[in-house]
N, C-alpha and C positions, 0 to 999 in steps of 0.2 A: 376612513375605515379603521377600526379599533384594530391594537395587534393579535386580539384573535379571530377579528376576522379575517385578516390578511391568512392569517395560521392554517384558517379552514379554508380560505381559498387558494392557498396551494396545496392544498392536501387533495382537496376535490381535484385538481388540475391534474395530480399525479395519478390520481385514481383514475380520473380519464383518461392519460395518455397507456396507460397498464392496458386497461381496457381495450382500446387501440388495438395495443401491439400485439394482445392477444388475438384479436380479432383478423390480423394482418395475417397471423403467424397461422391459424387453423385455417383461412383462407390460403395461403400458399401452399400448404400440405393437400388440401382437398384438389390444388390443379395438378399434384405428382399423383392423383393415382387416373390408373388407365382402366373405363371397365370396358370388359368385352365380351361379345357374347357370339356362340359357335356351337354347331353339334358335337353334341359327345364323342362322335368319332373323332375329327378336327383335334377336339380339346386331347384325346389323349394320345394320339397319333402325330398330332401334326406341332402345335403348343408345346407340349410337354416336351418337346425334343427343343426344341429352338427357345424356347422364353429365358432358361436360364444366364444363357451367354445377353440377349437384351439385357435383363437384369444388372448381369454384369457390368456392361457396357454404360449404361444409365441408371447410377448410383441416385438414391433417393426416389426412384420412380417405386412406388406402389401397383399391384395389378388387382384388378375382381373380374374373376373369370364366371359367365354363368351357360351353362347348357339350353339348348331349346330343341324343340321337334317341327315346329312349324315357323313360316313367315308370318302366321297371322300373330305369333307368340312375340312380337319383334315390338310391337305397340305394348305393351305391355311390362317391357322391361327401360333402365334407364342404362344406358350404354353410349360409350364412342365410337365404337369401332365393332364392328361384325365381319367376323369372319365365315361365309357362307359361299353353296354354291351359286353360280349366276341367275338372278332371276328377271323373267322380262313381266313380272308384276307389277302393276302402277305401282313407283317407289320415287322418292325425294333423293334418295339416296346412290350418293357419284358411287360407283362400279368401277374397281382399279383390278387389272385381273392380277394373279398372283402364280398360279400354275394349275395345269389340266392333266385331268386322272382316270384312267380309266377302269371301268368296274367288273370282276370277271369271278368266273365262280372257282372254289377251291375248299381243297379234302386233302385228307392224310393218308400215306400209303398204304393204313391197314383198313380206311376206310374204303380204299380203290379194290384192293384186294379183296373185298367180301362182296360188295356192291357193282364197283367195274366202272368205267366212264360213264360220263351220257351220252346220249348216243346222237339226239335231237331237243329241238325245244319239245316237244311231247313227253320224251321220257324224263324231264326234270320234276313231272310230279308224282315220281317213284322213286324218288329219292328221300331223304330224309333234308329239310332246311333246315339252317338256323338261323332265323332271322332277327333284327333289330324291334324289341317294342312288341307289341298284339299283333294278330293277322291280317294288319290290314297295313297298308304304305302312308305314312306320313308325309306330307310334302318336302321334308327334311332328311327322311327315314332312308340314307342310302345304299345304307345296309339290308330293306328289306325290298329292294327292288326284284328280285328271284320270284316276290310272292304275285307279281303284277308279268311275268314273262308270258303269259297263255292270257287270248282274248277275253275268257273266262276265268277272272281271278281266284272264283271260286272253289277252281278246279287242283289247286296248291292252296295246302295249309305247310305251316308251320309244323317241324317237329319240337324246336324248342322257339321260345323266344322267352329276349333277355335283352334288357335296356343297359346292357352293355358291352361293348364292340370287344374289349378285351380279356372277355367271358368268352363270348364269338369266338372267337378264335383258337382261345383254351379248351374248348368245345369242341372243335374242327379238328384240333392239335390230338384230342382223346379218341377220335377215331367217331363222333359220334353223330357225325351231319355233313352239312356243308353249306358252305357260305357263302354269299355274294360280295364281295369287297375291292378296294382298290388295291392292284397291284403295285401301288407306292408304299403303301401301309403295308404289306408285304413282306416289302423288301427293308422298310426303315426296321422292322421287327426281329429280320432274321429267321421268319418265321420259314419251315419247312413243307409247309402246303405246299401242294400240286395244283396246278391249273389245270379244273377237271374237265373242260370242255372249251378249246380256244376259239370254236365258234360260237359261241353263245356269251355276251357281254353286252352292255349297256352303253349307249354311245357316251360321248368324251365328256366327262361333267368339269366347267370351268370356277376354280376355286378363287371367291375375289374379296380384297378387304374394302369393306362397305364404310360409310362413313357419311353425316350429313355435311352439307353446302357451308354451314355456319355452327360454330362451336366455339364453348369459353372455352374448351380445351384443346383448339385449334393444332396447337405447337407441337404438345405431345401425340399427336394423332399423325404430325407429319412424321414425325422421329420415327414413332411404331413404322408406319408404311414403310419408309425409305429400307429400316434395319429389317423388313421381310422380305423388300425386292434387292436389297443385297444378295439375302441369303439365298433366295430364286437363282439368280443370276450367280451364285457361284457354284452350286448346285449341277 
């Protein structure tokens, strides 16, 4: 081999190994992020309280957080980890529970004052809702469970609805409805709603981080879980 070709053959060589390294390096970065996907409520209720300290914890993790309203929505996104309530829908997907919340209705004291309790499931559709999304329930939609309380769904509309829970609330806050929600969300808020009727609630919806059987991002998926049933368990 002439000495330029030796010349060109380590130049191609280092060109390769560049190549390589880069290629290593954009692969490694692609296994720190975590995507995840959760209802709207979850993400800004439940996420938004706790992801930062993870963060903190596990330097160099990346996160993509995406919203959904239904499980049929679940096929359609690419994700590790789903944070949803339990479902016993044909799913691939291991089911690790995380915490159970229950859903109850709530108004503001100048709303009580004008309007008054409920009195029964009948009279909730004399009241003013505000519900999560259209008038109808999403299979996701936990927030609009109020509009499915009467055997006749049709018999409760909505007074506002708003595909977002912390509108809901500001809503509720202004004196101008009332809303079905979790009384953990509630409390994590500070919010000063009243629980307008403590017999009428929604049985106990179990919150669990979803996850497939096999994954390139195995490792990160175990980390996430453990640093959420930490937080469970100290909770």
């Amino acid at each position: 081999m002439t000495e330029s070709g030796h010349f060109l053959s380590k130049k191609i060589k280092r060109i390769v190994l560049e190549d390589n390294l880069m290629r290593a390096s954009v692969s490694h970065k692609k296994k720190n992020v975590l995507k995840i996907i959760s209802t709207s409520s979850l993400i800004s209720n439940y996420l938004a309280k706790i992801l930062p300290l993870f963060l903190k914890e596990n330097k160099g993790v990346n996160v993509e957080i995406t919203s959904i309203d239904s499980y049929k929505n679940l096929k359609e996104h690419s994700y590790d980890v789903a944070l949803l309530p339990r479902t016993a829908h044909n799913t691939p997907l291991i089911q690790s529970e995380l915490f159970t919340m229950k859903l109850r209705l709530y108004a503001s004291n100048e709303y009580i004052s004008k309007h008054g309790f409920i009195t029964d499931i009948q009279d909730i559709q004399n009241h003013s809702l505000i519900t999560f999304g259209l008038q109808s329930k999403f299979d996701l939609g936990l927030s609009s469970w109020p509009l499915c309380a009467l055997e006749n769904p049709y018999q409760i509309k909505s007074h506002i609805s708003v595909n977002c829970v912390n509108t809901m609330i500001q809503f509720a806050e202004d004196g101008l409805g009332i809303i079905g929600i979790s009384d953990r969300f509630i409390k994590m808020k500070n919010s000063k709603l009243k629980n307008i009727c403590s017999d009428i609630h929604q049985d106990n919806v179990t919150i669990c981080i979803m996850y497939p059987s096999e994954s390139l991002n195995m490792s990160l998926i175990h980390i996430f879980k453990a640093f959420l049933l930490s937080i469970e368990k100290k909770s």
